[in-house]
LOKOLTI-752921 format. One line per 8 residues: number of its first residue (from 1); for each residue x, y, z of C-alpha. Coordinates in steps of 0.25 Angstrom, whole numbers, always signed. Example, Ala and Ser with C-alpha at 12.3 -4.5 7.8 and 13.67 -1.06 7.14 Angstrom:
2
1) +49:-18:+31; +55:-4:+29
This chain:
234
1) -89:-76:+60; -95:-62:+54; -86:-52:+57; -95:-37:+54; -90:-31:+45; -90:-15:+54; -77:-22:+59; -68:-18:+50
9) -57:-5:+49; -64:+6:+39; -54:+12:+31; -52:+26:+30; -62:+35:+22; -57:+39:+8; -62:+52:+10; -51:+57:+20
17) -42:+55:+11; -35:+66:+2; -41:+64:-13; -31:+64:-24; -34:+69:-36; -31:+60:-49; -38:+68:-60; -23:+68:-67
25) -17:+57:-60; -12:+45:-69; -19:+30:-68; -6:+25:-61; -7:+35:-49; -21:+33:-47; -20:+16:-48; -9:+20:-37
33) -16:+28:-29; -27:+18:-30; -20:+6:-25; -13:+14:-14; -26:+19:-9; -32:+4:-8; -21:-1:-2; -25:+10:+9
41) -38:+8:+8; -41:-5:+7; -37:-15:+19; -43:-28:+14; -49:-35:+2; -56:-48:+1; -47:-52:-11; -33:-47:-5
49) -38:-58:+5; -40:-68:-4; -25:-66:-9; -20:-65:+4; -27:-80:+9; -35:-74:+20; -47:-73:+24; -60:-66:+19
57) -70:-69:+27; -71:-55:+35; -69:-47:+24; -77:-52:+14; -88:-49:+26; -84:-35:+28; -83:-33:+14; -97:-36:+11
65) -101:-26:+21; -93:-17:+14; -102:-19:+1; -116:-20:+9; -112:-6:+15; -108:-1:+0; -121:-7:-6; -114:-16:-16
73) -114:-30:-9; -118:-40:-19; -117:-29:-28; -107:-33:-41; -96:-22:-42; -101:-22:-58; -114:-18:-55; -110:-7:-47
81) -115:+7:-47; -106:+19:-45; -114:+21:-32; -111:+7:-28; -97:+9:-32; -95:+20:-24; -100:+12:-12; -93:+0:-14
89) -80:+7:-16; -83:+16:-4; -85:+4:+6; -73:-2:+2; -64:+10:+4; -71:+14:+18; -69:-3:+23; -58:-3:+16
97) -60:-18:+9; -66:-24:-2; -60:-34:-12; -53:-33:-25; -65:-26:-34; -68:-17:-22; -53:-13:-21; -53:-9:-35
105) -66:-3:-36; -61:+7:-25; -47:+9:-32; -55:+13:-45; -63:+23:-35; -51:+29:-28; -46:+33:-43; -59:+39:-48
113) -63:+45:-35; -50:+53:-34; -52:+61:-48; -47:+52:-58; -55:+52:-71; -52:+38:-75; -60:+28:-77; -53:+17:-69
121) -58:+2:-73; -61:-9:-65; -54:-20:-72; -58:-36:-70; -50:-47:-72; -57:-60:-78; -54:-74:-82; -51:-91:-78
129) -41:-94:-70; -44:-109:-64; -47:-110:-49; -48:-95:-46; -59:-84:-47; -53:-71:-54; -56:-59:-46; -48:-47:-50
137) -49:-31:-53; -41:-19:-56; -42:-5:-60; -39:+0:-73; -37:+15:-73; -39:+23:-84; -31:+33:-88; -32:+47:-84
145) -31:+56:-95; -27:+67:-85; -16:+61:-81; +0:+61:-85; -1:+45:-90; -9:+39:-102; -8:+25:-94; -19:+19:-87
153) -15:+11:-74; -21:-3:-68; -22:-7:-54; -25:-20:-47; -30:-17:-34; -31:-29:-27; -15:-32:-28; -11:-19:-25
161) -18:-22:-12; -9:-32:-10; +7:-30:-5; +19:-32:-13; +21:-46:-7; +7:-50:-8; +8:-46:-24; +21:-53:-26
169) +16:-65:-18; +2:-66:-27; +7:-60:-40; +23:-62:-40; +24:-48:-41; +21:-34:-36; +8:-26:-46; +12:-12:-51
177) +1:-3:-43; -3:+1:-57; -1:-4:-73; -4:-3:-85; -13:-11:-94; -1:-17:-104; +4:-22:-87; -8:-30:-84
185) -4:-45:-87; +9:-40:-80; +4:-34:-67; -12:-39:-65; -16:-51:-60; -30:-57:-56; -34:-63:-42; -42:-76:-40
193) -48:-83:-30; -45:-98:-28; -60:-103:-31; -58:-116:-21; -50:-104:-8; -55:-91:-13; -39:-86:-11; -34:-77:-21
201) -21:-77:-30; -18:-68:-41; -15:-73:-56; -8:-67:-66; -17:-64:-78; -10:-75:-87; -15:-85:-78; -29:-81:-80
209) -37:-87:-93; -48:-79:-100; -41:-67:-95; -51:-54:-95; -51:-40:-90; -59:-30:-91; -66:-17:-84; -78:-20:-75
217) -79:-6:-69; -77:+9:-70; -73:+19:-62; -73:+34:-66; -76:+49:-65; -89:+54:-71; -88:+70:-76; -92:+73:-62
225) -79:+66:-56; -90:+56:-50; -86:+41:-49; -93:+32:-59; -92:+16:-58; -96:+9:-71; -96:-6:-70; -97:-15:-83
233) -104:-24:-86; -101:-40:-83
């Protein structure tokens, strides 16, 4: 049965909210800030759905309704415009949904959007792992010259969505909300779908052969403190 898509919660608008200011802030308060804010923000995802073994059907309905109103169904996130960014994270944040690129495209956004210089990287995971599709990004968040630290931070949105018990139930252990590079193999981990039940589970990046990663998008600050999306080629 179609369930339409108007009947659904609408979360709250982001600009009644105070905007920080992280002009100076460090790349491990704004990946906080970040993940905090989605876990706000964000009340379902097709992909937390998948991990959780329930089902999609509704949402993946409202979520396409979602991208019809932004302009960007069909439309592949590496093809995107800025305009179509902007959209696309826009619907997101006013529904409040979207899955796991969605929830990291809008982290990336709320970082730039709130003054810092940047850039912040769309990271992709790639490679085999027999009997499951690879689906996974994360944000890698340049860091801020401004700023007390000379690190740069990583997030993984997706799992932060998740509660403690979830992580330790799918990982075996609970993910720093931010970490470094040299922590990666430590603290990242890629989802998969089971290609015969569509359910998700998490491996660890050992398990994964032909192991890749790499940026597939930007997002930054132009001179005039303008939000500029620039995807990569594929």
């Amino acid at each position: 049965m179609f369930v339409s898509p108007h009947n659904f919660n609408v979360a709250t608008a982001a600009d009644r909210e105070p905007r920080p200011d992280f002009s100076r802030s460090t790349a491990a308060e704004v990946g906080k800030y970040a993940v905090n804010y989605l876990k706000t923000h964000i009340r379902d995802s097709f992909h937390l759905r998948a991990l959780r073994r329930q089902d999609q059907t509704v949402l993946i309905q409202q979520q396409s309704y979602v991208y019809l109103c932004a302009g960007t169904y069909n439309k592949f996130w590496h093809t995107f415009t800025t305009e179509n960014f902007i959209d696309h994270t826009d619907g997101v944040r006013s529904r409040g949904i979207g899955h796991s690129v969605d929830i990291c495209m809008l982290a990336a956004r709320v970082i730039v959007e709130n003054g810092y210089p940047g850039p912040v990287h769309i990271y992709q995971i790639n490679g085999d792992a027999e009997g499951f599709v690879l689906h996974h990004v994360f944000l890698f968040i340049h860091v801020n010259r401004k700023s007390s630290s000379a690190e740069s931070h990583m997030i993984d949105p997706l799992i932060q969505m998740l509660s403690e018990d979830e992580q330790k139930s799918l990982i075996g252990a609970t993910q720093p909300q931010t970490f470094v590079m040299d922590d990666c193999v430590s603290h990242l981990y890629c989802m998969g779908l089971d290609e015969k039940t569509g359910e998700g589970r998490f491996l660890s990046l050992p398990d994964i052969s032909k192991l890749g990663m790499g940026p597939v998008a930007t997002v930054s600050l132009d001179a005039d403190s303008k939000i500029q999306y620039f995807p990569y080629p594929v």
